[in-house]
C-alpha positions in Angstrom: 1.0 -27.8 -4.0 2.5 -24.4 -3.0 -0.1 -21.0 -2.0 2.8 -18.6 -3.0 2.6 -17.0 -6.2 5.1 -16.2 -8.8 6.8 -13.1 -8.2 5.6 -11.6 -11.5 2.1 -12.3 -10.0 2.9 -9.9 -7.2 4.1 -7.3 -9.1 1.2 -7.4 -11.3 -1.1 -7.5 -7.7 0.9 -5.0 -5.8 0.5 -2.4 -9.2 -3.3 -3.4 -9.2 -4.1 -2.6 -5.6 -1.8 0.3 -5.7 -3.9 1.5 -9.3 -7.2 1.0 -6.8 -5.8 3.1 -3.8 -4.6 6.0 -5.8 -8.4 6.1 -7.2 -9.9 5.4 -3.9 -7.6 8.4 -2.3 -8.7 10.5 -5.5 -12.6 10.1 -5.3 -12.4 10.7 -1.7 -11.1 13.9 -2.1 -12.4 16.6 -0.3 -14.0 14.4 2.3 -12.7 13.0 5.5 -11.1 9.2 5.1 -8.6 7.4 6.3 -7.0 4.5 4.3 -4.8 2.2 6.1 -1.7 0.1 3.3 -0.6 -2.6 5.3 3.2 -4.6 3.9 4.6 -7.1 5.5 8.2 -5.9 4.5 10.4 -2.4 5.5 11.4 -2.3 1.6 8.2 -3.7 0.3 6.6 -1.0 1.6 9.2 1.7 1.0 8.7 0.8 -2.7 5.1 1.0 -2.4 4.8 4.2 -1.2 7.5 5.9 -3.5 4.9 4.3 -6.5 2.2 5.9 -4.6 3.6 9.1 -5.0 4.4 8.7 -8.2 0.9 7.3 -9.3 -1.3 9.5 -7.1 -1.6 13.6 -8.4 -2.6 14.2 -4.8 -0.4 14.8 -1.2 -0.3 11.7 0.2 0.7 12.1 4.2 2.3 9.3 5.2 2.3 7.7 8.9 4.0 4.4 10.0 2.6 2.4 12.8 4.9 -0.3 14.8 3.2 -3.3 15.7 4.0 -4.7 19.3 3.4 -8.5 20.0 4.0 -10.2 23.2 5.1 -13.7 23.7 3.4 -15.5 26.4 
């Protein structure tokens, strides 16, 4: 038996969690707060944020962080 979903599944997640963010960025307006949107893929989260700025009514500022790992 296989963990990965379907990929209609993760559409259907990825548009539910972005729905939650753009309210969770819209009640905390006003006030301080720093959300973090974590995707494990350049174009996955490319996508995400252009439907993040099409969902939310608000300036979103975006800032992309590199990960560094080391191989011991």
């Amino acid at each position: 038996m296989s963990n990965q979903q379907e990929p209609e599944n993760l559409a259907f997640d990825n548009e539910s969690s972005l729905q939650t963010l753009v309210r969770t960025i819209t009640l905390s307006q006003g006030e301080f707060s720093l959300i973090l949107l974590r995707c494990n893929y350049a174009a996955l989260r490319q996508r995400m944020v252009q439907r993040l700025h099409q969902l939310s009514p608000l300036y979103i500022h975006k800032i992309t962080l590199r990960v560094y790992t080391s191989l011991k």
